[in-house]
C-alpha positions in Angstrom: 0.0 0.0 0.0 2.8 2.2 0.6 4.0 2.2 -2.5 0.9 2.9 -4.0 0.4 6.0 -2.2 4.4 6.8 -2.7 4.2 6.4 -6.2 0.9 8.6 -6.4 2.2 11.6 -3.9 5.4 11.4 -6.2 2.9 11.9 -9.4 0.9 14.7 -8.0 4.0 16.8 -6.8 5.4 16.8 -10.2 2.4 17.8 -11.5 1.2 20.4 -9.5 5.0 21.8 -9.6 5.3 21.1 -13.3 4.7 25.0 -14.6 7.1 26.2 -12.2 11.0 27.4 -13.5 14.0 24.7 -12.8 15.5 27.5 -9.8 17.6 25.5 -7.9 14.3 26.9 -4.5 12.1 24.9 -6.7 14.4 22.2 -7.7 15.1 21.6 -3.7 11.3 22.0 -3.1 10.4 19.4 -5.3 13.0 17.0 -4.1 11.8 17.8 -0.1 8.0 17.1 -0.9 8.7 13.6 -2.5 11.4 12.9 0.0 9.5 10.1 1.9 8.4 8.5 -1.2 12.2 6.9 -1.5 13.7 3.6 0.6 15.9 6.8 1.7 16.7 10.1 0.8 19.9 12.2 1.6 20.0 15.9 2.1 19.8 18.4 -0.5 17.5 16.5 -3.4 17.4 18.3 -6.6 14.4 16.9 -8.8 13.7 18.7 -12.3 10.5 19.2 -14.1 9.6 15.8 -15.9 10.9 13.2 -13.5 9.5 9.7 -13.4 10.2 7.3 -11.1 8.3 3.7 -10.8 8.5 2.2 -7.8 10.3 4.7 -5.8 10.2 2.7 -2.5 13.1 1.0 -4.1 15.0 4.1 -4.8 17.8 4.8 -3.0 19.3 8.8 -2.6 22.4 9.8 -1.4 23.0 13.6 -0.4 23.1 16.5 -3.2 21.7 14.3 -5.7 20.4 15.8 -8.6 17.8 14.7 -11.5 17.6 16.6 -14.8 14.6 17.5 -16.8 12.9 14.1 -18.4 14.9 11.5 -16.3 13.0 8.0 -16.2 13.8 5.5 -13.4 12.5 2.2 -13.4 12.9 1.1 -9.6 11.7 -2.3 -9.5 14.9 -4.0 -9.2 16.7 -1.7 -7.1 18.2 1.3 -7.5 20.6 3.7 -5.7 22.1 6.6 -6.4 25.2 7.4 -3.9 26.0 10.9 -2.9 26.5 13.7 -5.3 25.4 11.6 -8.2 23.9 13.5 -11.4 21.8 12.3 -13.8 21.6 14.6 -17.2 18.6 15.4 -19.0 16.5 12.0 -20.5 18.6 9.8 -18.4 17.3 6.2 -18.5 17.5 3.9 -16.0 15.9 1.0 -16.5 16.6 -2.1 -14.0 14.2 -4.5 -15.5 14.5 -6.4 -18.5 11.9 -8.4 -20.8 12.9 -12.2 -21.5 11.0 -14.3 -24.1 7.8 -16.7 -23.3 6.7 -19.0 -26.1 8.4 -16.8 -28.7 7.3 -13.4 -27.0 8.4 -10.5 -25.6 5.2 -9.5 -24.7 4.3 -11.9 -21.6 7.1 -12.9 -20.7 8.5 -12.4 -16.9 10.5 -9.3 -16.2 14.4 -9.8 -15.0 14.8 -7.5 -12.4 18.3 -6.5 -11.3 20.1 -3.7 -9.6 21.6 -0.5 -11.0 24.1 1.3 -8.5 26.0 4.8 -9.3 28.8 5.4 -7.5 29.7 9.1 -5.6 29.9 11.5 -8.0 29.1 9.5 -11.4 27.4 11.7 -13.9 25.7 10.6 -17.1 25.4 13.0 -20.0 22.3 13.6 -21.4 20.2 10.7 -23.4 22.0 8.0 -21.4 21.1 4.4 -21.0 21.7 2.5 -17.9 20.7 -1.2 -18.2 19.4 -3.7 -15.3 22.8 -5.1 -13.1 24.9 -2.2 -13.9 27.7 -0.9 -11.7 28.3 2.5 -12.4 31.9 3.6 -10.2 32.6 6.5 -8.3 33.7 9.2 -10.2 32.6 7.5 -13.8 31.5 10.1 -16.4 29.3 8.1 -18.7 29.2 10.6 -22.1 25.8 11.8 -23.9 24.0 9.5 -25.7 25.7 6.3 -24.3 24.0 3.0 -23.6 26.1 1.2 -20.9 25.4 -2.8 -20.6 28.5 -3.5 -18.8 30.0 -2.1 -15.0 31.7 1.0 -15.6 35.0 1.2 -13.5 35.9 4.0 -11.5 36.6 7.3 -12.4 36.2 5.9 -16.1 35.0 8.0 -18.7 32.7 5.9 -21.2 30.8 6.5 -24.5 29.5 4.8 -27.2 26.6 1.9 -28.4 27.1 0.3 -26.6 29.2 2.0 -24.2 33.4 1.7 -23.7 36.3 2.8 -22.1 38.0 6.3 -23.8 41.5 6.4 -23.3 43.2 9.6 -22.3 44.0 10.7 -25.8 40.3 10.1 -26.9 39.2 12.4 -23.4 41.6 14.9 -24.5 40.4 15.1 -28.4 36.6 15.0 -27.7 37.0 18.4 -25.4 39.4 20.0 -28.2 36.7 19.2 -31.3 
């Protein structure tokens, strides 16, 4: 029942506060009403206009944790976010997965598995994060990526799906 009513209270905040500017007073407001709906919340929750989160009961927050415009969370299997995690704009995070049932996607059982971020990993905007991902402390994971696989820490990854960049590659992506 809890997470019924979580989910709900979590809907009707980001609606009501939907028409309201992304200040960082409104941004902290947001994130302070919905605050209970998480397994738990750190300080200093900062929750963008067009956040959704499914089964936030299962949502873990660290402090200063921010959420850009459009991020979806799927929290079915588990998710947390350690401290000063960011999430850029259209982040997915999806920690179920479909499997087949007599030659279907369609009805068969979900997969559900656990997606961690490390302190301070960032994704770029339009990220993927798949179910059983390890995102490390300190990992940048670049715009647009799709990341299947753990990502070390302090790694910087990118791609489809997404890899390692050596230093020479970080180097010549900020030059171009």
């Amino acid at each position: 029942m809890k997470r019924i009513v979580a989910y709900t209270w979590f809907s009707v905040v980001m609606a009501l506060t939907a028409v309201l500017p992304d200040f960082t007073p409104v941004l902290r407001l947001r994130g302070w009403l919905v605050r209970w709906c998480f397994a738990s919340c750190g300080r200093n929750f900062q929750l963008a206009s067009g956040v959704r989160i499914t089964f936030t009961t299962r949502v873990y927050l660290g402090r200063d944790v921010y959420l850009a415009p459009g991020c979806w969370i799927q929290g079915v299997g588990g998710v947390t976010l350690d401290d000063e995690v960011m999430l850029g704009p259209y982040t997915i995070l999806a920690s179920n997965n479909h499997t087949k049932a007599n030659g279907s996607y369609r009805f068969g059982p979900g997969r559900a598995l656990p997606i961690h971020l490390g302190r301070g990993a960032w994704t770029g905007g339009h990220t993927f994060i798949a179910a059983g991902v390890t995102v490390g402390r300190g990992a940048a994971v670049a715009a647009g990526a799709v990341v299947t696989r753990d990502v070390p820490d302090d790694a910087v990854v990118a791609g489809v799906p997404a890899r390692p960049l050596e230093r020479g590659e970080v180097a010549e992506a900020r030059v171009e």
